[in-house]
C-alpha positions in Angstrom: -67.0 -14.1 2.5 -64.4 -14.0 -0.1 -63.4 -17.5 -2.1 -59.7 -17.7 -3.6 -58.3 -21.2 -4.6 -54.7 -21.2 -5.1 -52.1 -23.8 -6.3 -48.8 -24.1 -4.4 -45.9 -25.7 -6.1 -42.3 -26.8 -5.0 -39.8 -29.1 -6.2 -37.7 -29.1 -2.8 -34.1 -30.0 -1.8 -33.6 -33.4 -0.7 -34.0 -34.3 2.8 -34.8 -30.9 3.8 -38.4 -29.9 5.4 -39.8 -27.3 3.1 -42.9 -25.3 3.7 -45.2 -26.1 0.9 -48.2 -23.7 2.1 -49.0 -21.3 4.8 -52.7 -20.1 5.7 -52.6 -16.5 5.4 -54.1 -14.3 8.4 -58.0 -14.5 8.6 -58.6 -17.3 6.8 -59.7 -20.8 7.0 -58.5 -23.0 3.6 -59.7 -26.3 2.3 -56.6 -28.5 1.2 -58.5 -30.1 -1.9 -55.3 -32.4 -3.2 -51.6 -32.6 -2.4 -50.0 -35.0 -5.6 -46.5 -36.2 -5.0 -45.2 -37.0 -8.0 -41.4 -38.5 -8.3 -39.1 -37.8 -11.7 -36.3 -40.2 -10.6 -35.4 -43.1 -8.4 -37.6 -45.1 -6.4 -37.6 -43.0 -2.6 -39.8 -41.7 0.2 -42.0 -38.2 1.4 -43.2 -36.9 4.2 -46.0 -34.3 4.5 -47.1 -32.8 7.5 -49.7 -30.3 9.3 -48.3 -27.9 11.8 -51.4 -26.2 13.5 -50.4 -22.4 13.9 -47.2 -22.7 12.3 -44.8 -24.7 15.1 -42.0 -26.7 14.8 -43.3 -30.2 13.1 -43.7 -32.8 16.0 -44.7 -36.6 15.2 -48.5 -36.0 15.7 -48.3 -33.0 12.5 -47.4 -36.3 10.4 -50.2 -37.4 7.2 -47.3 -39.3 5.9 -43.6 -39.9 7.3 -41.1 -42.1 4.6 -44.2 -43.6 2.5 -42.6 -45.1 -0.5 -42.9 -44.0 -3.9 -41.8 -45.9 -6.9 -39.5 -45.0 -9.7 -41.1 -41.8 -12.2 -43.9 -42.1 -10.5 -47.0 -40.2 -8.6 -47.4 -41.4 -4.9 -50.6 -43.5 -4.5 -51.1 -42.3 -1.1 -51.8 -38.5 -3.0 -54.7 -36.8 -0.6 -58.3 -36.1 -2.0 -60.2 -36.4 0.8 -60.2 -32.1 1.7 -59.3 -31.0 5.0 -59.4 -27.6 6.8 -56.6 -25.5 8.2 -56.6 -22.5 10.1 -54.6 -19.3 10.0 -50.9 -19.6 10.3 -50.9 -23.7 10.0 -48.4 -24.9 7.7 -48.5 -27.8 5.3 -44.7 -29.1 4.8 -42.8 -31.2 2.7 -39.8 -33.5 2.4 -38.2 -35.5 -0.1 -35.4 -38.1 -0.1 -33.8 -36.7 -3.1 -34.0 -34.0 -5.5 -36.6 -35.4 -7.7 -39.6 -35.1 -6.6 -42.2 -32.4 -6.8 -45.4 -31.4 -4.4 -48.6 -29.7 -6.0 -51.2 -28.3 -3.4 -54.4 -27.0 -4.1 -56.7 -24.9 -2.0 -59.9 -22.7 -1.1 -59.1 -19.8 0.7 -62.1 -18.4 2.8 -61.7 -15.0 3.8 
């Protein structure tokens, strides 16, 4: 078994779904952390899970419009790690242009 952990950034267009992170092909990752952290006005994120890379549906939601304040970093950031499979999809939204989405994984090949 080979162990890579990678960081995945993005600062993503407001109110647009964004993929953040994609599990590459034969390979199960740990999501250690996703931080939210907001540069400007007080708004909202979403972040979801879409097992085997579908279309997001309302059960892929870990947060959908959770407030963050003003130049701030979300208190609802994740450290408790989770597993994804091959081909899930961790993805992002914003409700402005502000905002910026760090992920950090273990990649087990």
């Amino acid at each position: 078994m080979t162990v890579v952990y990678v960081t995945q950034q993005s600062n993503p267009a407001a109110t647009t779904a964004t993929d953040l992170y994609t599990v590459p092909t034969v390979s199960v990752s740990k999501i250690v952390t996703i931080t939210v952290c907001n540069q400007g006005v007080a708004g909202s994120f979403r972040i979801s899970r879409s097992v085997g890379g579908g279309a997001t549906v309302a059960k892929d939601y870990l947060f959908y419009d959770a407030p963050i304040a003003a130049s701030g970093t979300a208190p609802y950031v994740i450290t408790t790690p989770f597993f994804a499979n091959t081909a899930d999809k961790i993805r992002i939204y914003a409700s402005h242009a502000n905002m910026s989405f760090q992920l950090d994984a273990q990649e087990n090949t």
